[in-house]
C-alpha angles and dihedrals in degrees: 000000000000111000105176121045110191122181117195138220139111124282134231119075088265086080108035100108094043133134096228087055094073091116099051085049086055100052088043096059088049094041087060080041093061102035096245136146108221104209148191107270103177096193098056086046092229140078106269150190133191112203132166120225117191088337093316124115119228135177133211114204133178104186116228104204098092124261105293095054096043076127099067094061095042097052092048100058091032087053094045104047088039086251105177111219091245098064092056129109127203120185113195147155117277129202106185086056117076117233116281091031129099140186131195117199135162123227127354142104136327102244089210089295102153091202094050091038087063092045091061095049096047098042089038095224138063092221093108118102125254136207112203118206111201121225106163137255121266079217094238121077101222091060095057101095081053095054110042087053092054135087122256126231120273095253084050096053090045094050086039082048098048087048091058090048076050103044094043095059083070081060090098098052084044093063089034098058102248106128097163095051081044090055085043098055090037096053097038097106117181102188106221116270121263108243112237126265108272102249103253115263098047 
């Protein structure tokens, strides 16, 4: 069962609407689902929220630390409540995954991500689970860093926020331990539907 779920992103209002906040976005959603204040918890290094869910304790964290030592704030709390990697959750931007999609995955590589690389290093280990927000690519690579720090437009924030309303109702299967139907809930995409043709003549 996940038992701390981190988004990531970078702090400071400059970089709210940013792409590479997704996660934050993410945590934030659940955080109002939940009825939880996420604060400052200086020792953790991140904003953070203990809830209980069904007699199980659970946190919320955004790291505060900016992107590239998320690490450093996950590993903390993790370290501190006896939190196993594998029952960790970190939400983040993905750029090989269009807006509106998402894919949750356990283990694996970094994928130059600068908040996950940190987060390898800190926990000392990649087995922890991953749900990937997607937020597009710019198509060429040097313009990546520009891109993830900028805002999307506005068609792009409301499909990557209609993703995070989909994605949290897995929320459940993920406290409760059911990873596959979790998988299943996150990666069940219904495009929206095409409105019909106006009749000729309106």
């Amino acid at each position: 069962m996940i038992k701390l779920f981190v988004g990531l992103g970078n702090p400071g209002p400059g970089y709210e609407g940013t792409r590479h906040n997704a996660g934050f976005w993410w945590v934030d959603a659940l955080a109002r689902e939940l009825r939880l204040d996420l604060v400052n918890e200086r020792g953790f290094q991140g904003l953070a929220a203990r809830g209980n869910i069904h007699g199980h304790t659970l946190w919320l964290l955004e790291p505060q630390t900016f992107m590239n030592l998320s690490g450093r704030s996950v590993a903390a709390l993790a370290r501190f409540y006896k939190i196993a990697p594998e029952q960790v959750l970190v939400v983040h931007d993905e750029l090989d995954v269009p807006p509106g999609q998402a894919k949750l995955k356990f283990g694996g590589g970094h994928g130059g991500h600068n908040g996950l690389r940190d987060i390898h290093a800190q926990l000392g280990t990649a087995d922890y689970w991953r749900l990937r927000l997607g937020i597009g690519h710019p198509g060429v690579k040097s313009e990546v860093t520009d891109w993830v720090l900028k805002k999307p437009a506005p068609e792009q924030r409301t499909a990557i926020e209609d993703c995070i309303d989909r994605t949290l109702k897995a929320f459940p299967a993920m406290v409760a331990g059911e990873m596959d139907k979790a998988t299943l809930l996150v990666h069940t995409h219904k495009p929206a539907r095409p409105k019909p043709p106006r009749p000729e003549g309106v």
